[in-house]
C-alpha positions in Angstrom: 11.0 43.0 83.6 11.6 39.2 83.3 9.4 36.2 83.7 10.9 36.2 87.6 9.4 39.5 88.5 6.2 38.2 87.9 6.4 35.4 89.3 7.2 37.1 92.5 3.9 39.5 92.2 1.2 36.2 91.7 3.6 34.3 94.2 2.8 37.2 97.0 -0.6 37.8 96.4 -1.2 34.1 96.9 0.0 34.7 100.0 3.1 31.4 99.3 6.4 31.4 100.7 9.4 30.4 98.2 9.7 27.2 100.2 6.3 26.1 99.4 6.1 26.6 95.7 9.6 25.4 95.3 9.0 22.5 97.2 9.8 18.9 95.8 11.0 20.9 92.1 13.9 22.8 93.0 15.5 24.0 96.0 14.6 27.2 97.9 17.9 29.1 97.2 17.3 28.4 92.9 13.7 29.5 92.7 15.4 32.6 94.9 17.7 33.3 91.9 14.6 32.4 89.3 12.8 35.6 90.8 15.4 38.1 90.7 15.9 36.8 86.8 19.2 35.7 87.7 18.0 32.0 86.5 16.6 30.6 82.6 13.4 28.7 83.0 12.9 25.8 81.5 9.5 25.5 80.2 8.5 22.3 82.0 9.7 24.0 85.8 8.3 26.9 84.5 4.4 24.9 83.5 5.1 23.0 87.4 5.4 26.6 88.4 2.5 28.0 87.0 0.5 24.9 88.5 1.8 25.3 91.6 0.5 29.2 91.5 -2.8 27.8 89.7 -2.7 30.0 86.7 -2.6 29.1 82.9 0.7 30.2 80.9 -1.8 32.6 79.0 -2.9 34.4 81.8 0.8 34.5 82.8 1.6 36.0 79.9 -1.2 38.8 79.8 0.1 39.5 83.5 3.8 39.6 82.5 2.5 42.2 79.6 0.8 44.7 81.8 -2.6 43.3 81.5 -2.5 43.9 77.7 -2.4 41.4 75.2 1.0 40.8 73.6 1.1 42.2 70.1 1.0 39.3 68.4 -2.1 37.7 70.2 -3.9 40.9 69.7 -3.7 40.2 66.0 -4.3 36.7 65.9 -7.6 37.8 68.4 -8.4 40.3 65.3 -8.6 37.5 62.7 -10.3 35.2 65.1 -12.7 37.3 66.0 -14.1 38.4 62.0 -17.4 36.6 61.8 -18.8 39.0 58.8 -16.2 39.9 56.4 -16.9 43.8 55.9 -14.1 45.6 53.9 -13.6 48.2 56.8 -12.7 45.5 58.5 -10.4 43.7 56.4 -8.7 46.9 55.3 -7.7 47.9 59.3 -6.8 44.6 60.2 -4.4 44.2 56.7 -2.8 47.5 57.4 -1.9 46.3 60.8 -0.8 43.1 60.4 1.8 44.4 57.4 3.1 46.7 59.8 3.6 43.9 62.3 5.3 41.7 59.5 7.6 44.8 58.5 9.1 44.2 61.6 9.2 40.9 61.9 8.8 38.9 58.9 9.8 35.5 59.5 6.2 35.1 61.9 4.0 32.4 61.7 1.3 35.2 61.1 2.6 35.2 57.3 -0.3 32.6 56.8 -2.9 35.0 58.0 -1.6 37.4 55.9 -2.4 35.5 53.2 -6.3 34.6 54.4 -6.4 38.3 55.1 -5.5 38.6 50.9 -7.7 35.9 50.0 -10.2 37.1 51.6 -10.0 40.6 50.3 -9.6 39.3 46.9 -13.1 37.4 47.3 -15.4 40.3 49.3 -13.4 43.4 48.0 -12.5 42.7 44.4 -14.9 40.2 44.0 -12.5 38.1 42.4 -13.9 34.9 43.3 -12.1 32.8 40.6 -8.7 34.2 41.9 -9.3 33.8 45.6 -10.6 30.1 45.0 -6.8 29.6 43.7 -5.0 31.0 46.4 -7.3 28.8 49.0 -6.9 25.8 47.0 -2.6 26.4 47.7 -3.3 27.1 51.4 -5.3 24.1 51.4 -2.5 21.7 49.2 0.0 22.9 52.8 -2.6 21.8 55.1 -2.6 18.3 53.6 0.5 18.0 54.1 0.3 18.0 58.2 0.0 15.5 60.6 -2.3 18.2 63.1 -4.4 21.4 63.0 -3.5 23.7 65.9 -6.6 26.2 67.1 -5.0 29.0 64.7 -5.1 26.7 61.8 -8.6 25.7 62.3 -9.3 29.3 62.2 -7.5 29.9 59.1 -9.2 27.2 57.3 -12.5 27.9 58.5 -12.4 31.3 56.9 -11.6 30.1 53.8 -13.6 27.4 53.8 -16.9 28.7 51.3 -13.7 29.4 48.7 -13.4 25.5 48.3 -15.2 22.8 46.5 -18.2 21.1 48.1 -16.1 17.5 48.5 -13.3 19.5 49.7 -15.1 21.4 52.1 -16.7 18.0 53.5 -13.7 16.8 54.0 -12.2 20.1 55.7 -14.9 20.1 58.0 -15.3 16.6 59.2 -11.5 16.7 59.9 -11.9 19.9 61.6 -14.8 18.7 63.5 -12.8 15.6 65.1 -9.6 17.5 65.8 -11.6 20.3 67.7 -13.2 17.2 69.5 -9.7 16.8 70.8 -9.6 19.5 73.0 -12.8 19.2 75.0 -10.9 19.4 78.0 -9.1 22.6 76.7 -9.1 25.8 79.0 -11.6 27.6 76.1 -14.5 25.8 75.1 -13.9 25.6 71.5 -17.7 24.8 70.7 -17.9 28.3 68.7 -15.4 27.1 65.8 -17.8 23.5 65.8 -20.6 26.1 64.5 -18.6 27.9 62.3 -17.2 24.8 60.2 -21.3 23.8 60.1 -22.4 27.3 59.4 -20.2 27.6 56.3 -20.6 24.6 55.1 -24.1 25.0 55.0 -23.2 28.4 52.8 -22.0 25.9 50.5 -24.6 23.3 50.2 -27.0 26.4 49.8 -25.5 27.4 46.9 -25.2 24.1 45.5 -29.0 24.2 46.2 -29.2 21.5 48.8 -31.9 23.6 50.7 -33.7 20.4 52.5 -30.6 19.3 53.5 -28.9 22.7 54.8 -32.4 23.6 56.6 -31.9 20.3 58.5 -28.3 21.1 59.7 -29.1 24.6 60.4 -32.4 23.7 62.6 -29.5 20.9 64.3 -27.3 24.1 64.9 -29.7 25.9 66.5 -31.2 23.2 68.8 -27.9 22.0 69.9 -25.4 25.8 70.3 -28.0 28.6 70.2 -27.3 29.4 74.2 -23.3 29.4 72.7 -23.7 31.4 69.6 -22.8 35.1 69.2 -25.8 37.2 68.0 -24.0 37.5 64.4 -23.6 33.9 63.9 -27.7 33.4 64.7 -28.5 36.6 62.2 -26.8 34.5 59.5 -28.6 31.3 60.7 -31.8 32.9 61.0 -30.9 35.0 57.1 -29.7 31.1 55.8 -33.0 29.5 57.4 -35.2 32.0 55.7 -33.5 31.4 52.4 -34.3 27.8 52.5 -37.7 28.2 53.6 -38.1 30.5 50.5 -36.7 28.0 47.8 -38.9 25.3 49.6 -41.8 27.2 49.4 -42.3 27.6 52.8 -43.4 30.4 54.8 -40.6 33.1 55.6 -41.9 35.7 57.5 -41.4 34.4 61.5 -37.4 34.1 60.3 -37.6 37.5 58.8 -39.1 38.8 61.8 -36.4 37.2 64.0 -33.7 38.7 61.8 -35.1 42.2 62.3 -35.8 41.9 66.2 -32.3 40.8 66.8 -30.4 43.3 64.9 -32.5 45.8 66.0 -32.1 45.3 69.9 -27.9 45.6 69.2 -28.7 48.6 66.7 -27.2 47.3 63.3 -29.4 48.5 60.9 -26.7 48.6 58.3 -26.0 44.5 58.6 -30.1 44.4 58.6 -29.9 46.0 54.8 -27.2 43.8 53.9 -28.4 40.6 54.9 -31.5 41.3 53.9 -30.1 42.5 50.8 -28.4 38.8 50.5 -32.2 37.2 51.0 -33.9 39.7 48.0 -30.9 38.5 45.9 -32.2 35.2 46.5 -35.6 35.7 45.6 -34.5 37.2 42.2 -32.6 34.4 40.6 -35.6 32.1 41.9 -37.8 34.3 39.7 -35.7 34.5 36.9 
């Protein structure tokens, strides 16, 4: 079924005739011939058309597909959507997106492909030396560019505790204005703001800036805790606690935070690990 078809079905449950939403753009008989797919749309009558319906072209599109998401979306959702790297996870969304590249291998999802790699490299193989290699070529492309597009803040982002500190700075205060750029966006875009801070406070941590990155982190948390998921506020509260600890500053309310939360959504296995993350912590304090 063509773009036409559907068309028709929003057109008709808006209860508007083809003289009204044709009206001014194109004659009556034309937008006729547009619905029975008899017509190419040119993207900027097809954007007027859309307007004139009051939809967005992505709900358009997840009409046109049945209510599903189109194939490619679904992946890019996948990699958008990885807030803790687990190897599972990784695993399932590599085998998936190498199938989807089998088939069409000139996409634009090559990149992700490539963070997927990276990314395995770092949490799966623990190749860290390796995967900061890779990140640093992704990042030499970037520079290149004149703009970051929403995917390729994502992309960055997730490879962002694989680069230096200056470099990650950098990365992030770019990011930070560019995202600033589409506050009047349909999708609030606030999430990827606390990622960029979130990881670069990963970063300071381990360059042992822990007055510094408790700061930012008690700024996060003032400023987006009614817009952050529950994972991204176990890893604040896990970070906060670390701080505290090499500050020598009481720990236990974050601890006891960190266990409420992850037990009210039932994730006793992300409990161990991050708390796992916190005892590793302690040790090389002790050392």
């Amino acid at each position: 079924m063509g773009f036409g078809q559907t068309l028709k079905r929003i057109r008709l449950n808006r209860n508007m005739s083809q003289e009204k939403i044709a009206a001014g753009l194109i004659t009556q008989g034309t937008y006729s011939r547009i619905e029975r797919d008899q017509l190419q749309l040119d993207v900027e009558l097809f954007l007027k058309l859309l307007e004139r319906l009051n939809i967005s072209s992505n709900e358009f599109l997840f009409i046109h597909n049945n209510y599903q998401a189109i194939e490619h979306e679904s992946i890019m959702k996948d990699f958008r959507d990885l807030e803790i790297t687990l190897p599972e996870t990784l695993n399932n969304h590599m085998r998936r997106l190498s199938i989807y590249l089998k088939r069409y291998p000139s996409s634009n999802l090559n990149k992700v492909f490539i963070a997927y790699q990276i990314l395995y490299l770092y949490v799966v193989e623990g190749n860290i030396e390796l995967a900061k290699q890779k990140a640093s070529l992704v990042w030499s492309d970037f520079q290149k560019l004149d703009s970051w597009y929403i995917d390729d803040l994502i992309l960055l982002n997730s490879l962002l505790i694989l680069f230096p500190l200056d470099t990650a700075i950098e990365i992030t205060t770019t990011a930070l204005k560019r995202i600033d750029a589409y506050e009047h966006f349909e999708k609030d875009l606030t999430y990827l703001k606390i990622y960029f801070e979130m990881d670069l406070c990963v970063i300071l941590i381990q360059q042992q800036k822990y007055e510094l990155v408790l700061h930012k982190l008690n700024y996060i948390y003032e400023n987006y805790k009614q817009k952050m998921s529950y994972q991204t506020l176990v890893a604040l509260f896990t970070n906060r606690a670390i701080c505290l600890f090499h500050l020598n500053k009481p720990v236990e309310e974050e601890l006891t935070k960190l266990n409420l939360l992850l037990s009210l959504y039932g994730e006793s296995s992300l409990l161990d690990s991050l708390l796992k993350i916190f005892k590793n912590h302690t040790i090389e304090m002790n050392k």
